[in-house]
N, C-alpha and C positions, 0 to 999 in steps of 0.2 A: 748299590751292592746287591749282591743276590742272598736269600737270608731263606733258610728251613726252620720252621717253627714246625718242633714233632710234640703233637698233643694239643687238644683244641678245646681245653679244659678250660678254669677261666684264668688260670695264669696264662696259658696258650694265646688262648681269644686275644688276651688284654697285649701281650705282647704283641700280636699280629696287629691290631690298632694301631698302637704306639707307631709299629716301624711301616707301617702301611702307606703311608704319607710318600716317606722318600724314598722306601727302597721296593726290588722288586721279589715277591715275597712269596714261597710256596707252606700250604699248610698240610701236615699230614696228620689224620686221624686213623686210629687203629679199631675204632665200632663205628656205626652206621648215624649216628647222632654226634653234636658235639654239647660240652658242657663240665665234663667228668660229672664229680660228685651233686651236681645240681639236678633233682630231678623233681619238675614240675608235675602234677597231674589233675584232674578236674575231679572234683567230688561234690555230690549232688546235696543238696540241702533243703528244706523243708519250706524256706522261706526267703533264700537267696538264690533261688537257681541254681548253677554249676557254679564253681567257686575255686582257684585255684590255690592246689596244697602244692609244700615243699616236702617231698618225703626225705630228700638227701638235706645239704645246707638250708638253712631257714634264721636264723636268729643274726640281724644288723646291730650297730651302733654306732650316730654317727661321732663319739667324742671316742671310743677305740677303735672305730674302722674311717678314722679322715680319708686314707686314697680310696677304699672302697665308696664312699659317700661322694667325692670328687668324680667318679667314672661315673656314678648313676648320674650326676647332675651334668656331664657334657654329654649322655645320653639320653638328656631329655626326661629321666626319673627322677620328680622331683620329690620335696616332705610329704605334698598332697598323696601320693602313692605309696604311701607306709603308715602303719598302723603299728603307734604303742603298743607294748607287752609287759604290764609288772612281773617279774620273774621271780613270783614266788614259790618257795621251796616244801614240799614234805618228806621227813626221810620215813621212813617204814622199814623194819625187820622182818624177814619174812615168818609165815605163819604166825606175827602177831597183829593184833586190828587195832592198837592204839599204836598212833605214830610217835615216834621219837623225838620226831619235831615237825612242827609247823610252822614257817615264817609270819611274820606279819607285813601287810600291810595297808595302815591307817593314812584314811579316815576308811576305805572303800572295804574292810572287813563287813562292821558295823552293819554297813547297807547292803552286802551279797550275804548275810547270814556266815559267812566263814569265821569259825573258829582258831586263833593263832594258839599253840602249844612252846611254849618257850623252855625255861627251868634250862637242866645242867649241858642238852645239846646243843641249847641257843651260845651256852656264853664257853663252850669248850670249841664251836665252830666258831664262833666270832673272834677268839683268842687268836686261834690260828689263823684267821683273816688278819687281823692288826698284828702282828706279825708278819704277816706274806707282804699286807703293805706296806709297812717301813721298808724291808724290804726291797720291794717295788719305787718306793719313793727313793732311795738311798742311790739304784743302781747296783746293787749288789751282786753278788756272783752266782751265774745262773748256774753252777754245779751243787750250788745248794739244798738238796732234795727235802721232799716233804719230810721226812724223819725226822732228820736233820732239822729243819725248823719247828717239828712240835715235839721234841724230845725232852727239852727244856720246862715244858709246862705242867709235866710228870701226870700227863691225864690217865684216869681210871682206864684200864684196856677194851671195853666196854664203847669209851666212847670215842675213844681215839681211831678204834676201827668202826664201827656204825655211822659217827659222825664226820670226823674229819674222812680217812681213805675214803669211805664211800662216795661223799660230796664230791670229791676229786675223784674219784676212778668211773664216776657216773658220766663224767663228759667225754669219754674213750667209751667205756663198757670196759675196763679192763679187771684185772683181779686186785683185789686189793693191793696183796704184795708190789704187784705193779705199780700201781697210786702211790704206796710208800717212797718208790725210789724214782719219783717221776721232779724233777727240777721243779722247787716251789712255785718260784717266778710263774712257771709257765701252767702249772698244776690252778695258780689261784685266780689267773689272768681274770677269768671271768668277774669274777668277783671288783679286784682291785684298779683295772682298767674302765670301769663301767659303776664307782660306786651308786648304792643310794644315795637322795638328798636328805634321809637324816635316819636316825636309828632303826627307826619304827616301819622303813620304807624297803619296796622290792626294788632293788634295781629296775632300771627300766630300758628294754631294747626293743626293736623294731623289726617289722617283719614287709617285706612287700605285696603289698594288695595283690598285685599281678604276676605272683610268683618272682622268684630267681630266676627262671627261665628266662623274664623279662629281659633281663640282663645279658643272657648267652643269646639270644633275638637280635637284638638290637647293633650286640656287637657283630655277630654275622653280615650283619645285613649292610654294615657302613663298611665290610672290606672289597675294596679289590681284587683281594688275592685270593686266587682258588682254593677250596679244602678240599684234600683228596682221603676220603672217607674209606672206610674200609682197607685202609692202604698202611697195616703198619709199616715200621722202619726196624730192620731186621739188627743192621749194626750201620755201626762210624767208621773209616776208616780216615785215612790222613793220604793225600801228596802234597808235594811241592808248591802246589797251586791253591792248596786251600782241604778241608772238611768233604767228604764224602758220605752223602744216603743212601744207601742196602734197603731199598724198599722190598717187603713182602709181594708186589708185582713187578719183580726180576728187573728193576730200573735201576743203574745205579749211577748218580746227579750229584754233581761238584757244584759245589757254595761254596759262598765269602764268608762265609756264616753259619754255623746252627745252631737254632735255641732250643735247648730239651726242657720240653715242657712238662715232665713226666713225673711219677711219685717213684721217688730216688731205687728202689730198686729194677725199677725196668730201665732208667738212664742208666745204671749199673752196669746192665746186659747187653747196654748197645755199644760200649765202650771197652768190655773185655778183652777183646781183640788186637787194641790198638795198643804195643808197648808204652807208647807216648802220654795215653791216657790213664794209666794204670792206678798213678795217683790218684787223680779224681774217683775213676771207677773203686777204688778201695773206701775213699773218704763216702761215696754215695752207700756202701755197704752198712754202715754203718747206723742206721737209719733205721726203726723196727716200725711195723706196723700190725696191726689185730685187726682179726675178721668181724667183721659189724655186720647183723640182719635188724633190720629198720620193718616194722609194718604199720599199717596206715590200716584200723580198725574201729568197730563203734562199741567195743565189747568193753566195760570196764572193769574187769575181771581183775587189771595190774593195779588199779584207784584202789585208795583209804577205803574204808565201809563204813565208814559218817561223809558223807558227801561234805559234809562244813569241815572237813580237814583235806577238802583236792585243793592243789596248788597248781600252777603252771606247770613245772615240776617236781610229778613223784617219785621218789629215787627207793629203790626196794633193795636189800643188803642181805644177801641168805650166809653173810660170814665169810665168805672165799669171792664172792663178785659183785661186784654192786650196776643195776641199768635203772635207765629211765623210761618214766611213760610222760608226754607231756600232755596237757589237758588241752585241748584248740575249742574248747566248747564256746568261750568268752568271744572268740575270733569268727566265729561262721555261727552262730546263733543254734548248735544242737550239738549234741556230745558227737564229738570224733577225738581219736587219741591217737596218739605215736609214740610208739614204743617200741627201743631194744630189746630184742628178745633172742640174740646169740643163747643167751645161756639161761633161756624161759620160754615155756611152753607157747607155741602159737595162741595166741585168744580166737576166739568166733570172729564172724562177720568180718574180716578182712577184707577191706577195700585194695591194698596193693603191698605188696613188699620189696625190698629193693635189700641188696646186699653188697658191703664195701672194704673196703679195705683203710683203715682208720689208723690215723697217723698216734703212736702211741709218744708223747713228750717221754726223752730219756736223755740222762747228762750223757754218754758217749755221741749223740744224734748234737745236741749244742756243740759240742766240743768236734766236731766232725764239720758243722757249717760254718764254724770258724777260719775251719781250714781247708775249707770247701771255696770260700770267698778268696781264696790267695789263687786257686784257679782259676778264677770267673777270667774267659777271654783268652786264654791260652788254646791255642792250635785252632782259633778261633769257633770255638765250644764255651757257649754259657749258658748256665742253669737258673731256671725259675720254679717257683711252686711254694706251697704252704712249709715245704719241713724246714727252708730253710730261716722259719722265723719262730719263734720258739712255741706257738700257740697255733696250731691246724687250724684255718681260718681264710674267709674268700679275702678277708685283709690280708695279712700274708700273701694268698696266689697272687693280687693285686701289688703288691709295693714290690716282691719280690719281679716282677715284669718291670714294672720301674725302675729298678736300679739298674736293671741289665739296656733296658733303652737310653738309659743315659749315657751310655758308652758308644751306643751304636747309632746314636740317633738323637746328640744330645740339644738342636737348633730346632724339635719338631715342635709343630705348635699343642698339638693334640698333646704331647710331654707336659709343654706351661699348662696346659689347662690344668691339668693332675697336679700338680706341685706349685703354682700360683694361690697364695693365699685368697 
């Protein structure tokens, strides 16, 4: 079959893979590089040489990201090429220097001098974590929102907004209010999909030695099928005969096939046109995203002011937004940070910044990929990408390619590799 993969992102990538085997496959990217959200870069270090960061995606696991950890391992990325991360936490108030809290975790405090701050934000966040998890454990109903799950626990206002929204509006950059009405489920994923191995402990995720980029490399590199770069696709149209691409250089190419690999409002825009598609393109409206600025700096301007209270990350709260700065000093042997700073002043010494468009969890977006999935494969148009899983996540762009090659491609071996225990 003839198959358009538009977007060379890594849901993109992972799909072109997949269907790369049997079918004859064109790819279309609309910037000059592929990857989307993945963005490697080199920063220099004192003692390791050049070293490579992830300014965009960065944070693995292989017990919540199994297809993602599946793709690195038929790509030859094996454990040897990841590096643990306890993911501990500091919240901070703005304009205050004692933090609100500090996670722990033992034994490795102790012996790096850090300080753990527990008391009423330790056990009013932990409450609403055992909660997200039953939860989570139950199968419960993802219209569930953060409110909604911590309304019950009658917490002081104080720490329901410092502690809980924050915690949760820190993995977006969004506003509190937003974190409130964000589906628990997918609000606490991090936490509840990845726990600790016992009270005292940080979660622990992983990160690749050789960048993310490793990943969008590697996968380039095994396709046959050409990427045509620079080359967006303008819209869809439908004949008789199949899916049509409206490329930005005036080509317009009848497929068996096309998979839009795109973050649901521009597959919106390519679908407008088509009466037949109208459904989907409404169900893809549906979808909200927020503006994210990411910089890669050595300034720790955003860090605690007792150095024995940095954390992996520190989440800063000025009441209306809450961002993070994560500490990579543990990872590359000298302080380098990364931090959102949409809605916080640039710091000094900026090594890179990158700006995105960040998938914000909302019950209408759940409830939209519900009904999203009733069109997968109609007029021969299928959708891949992180929204339609409930947590913004390279896992997501991954299983979401998955599902959609099962249909198209369901005998391929590259398929068994991924879903072969």
């Amino acid at each position: 079959m003839r198959i358009a993969i538009i977007g060379a992102g890594i849901a993109g990538l992972t799909a072109a893979w997949l269907l790369d085997e049997d079918h004859d496959l064109t790819v279309y990217e609309a910037t000059d590089r592929p990857g989307g959200n993945i963005r490697t870069i080199g920063v220099t270090t004192p003692t390791r040489g050049t070293v490579p960061v992830d300014v965009g995606a960065q944070f693995l696991s292989p017990t919540a990201y199994p297809e993602h950890t599946a793709l690195c391992r038929a790509l030859g990325i094996t454990a040897d090429d990841t590096t643990s991360v306890p993911l501990t936490t500091t919240l901070l108030r703005a304009g205050q220097d004692e933090p609100l809290l500090v996670t722990p975790h033992a034994p490795d405090d102790a012996t790096a001098g850090r300080k753990p701050l527990t008391g009423p934000a330790w056990e009013a966040l932990g409450a609403f974590l055992a909660r997200a998890a039953q939860l989570e454990a139950e199968n419960g109903p993802e219209t569930t929102t953060v409110a909604d799950l911590a309304g019950p626990l009658s917490l002081p206002d104080d720490l329901y907004r410092h502690a809980v929204l924050s915690w949760c509006a820190s993995f977006v950059g969004c506003s509190l209010e937003q974190a409130a009405r964000m589906p628990a489920r997918a609000a606490a994923s991090w936490a509840t999909r990845t726990p600790p191995e016992h009270a005292e402990a940080a979660p622990i995720w992983h990160i690749l030695t050789t960048g993310l980029a490793a990943v969008v490399h590697r996968l380039t590199a095994a396709l046959k099928a050409p990427i045509r770069y620079n080359t967006p696709a303008r819209r869809i149209s439908l004949s008789a005969d199949g899916p049509f691409v409206h490329s930005a250089d005036g080509q317009n190419t009848g497929y068996d096939h096309v998979v839009l690999a795109l973050p649901a409002p521009q597959a919106a825009r390519l679908l407008q046109h088509s009466p037949q598609l109208a459904a989907a393109a409404a169900h893809l409206t549906e979808f909200t995203y927020v503006p994210t600025t990411v910089a890669l700096h050595r300034d720790p301007r955003q860090m605690p002011a007792d150095r024995a209270h940095w954390s992996s990350a520190n989440i800063t709260s000025d009441g209306q937004w809450a961002e993070t700065t994560s500490w990579l000093g543990p990872l590359l042997g000298t302080d380098v940070f990364k931090s959102w700073i949409t809605h916080r002043s640039l710091p000094d010494d900026v090594i890179a910044t990158s700006r995105f468009q960040q998938l914000l969890p909302t019950v209408p977006g759940r409830r939209a990929a519900a009904q999203l999935a009733a069109c997968q494969g109609q007029y021969g148009i299928h959708y891949v990408g992180s929204y339609l899983h409930d947590a913004d996540s390279q896992q997501g762009a991954v299983r979401s390619a998955l599902e959609a090659a099962r249909s198209l491609t369901p005998h391929s071996t590259r398929l068994q590799a991924l879903t072969t225990p």
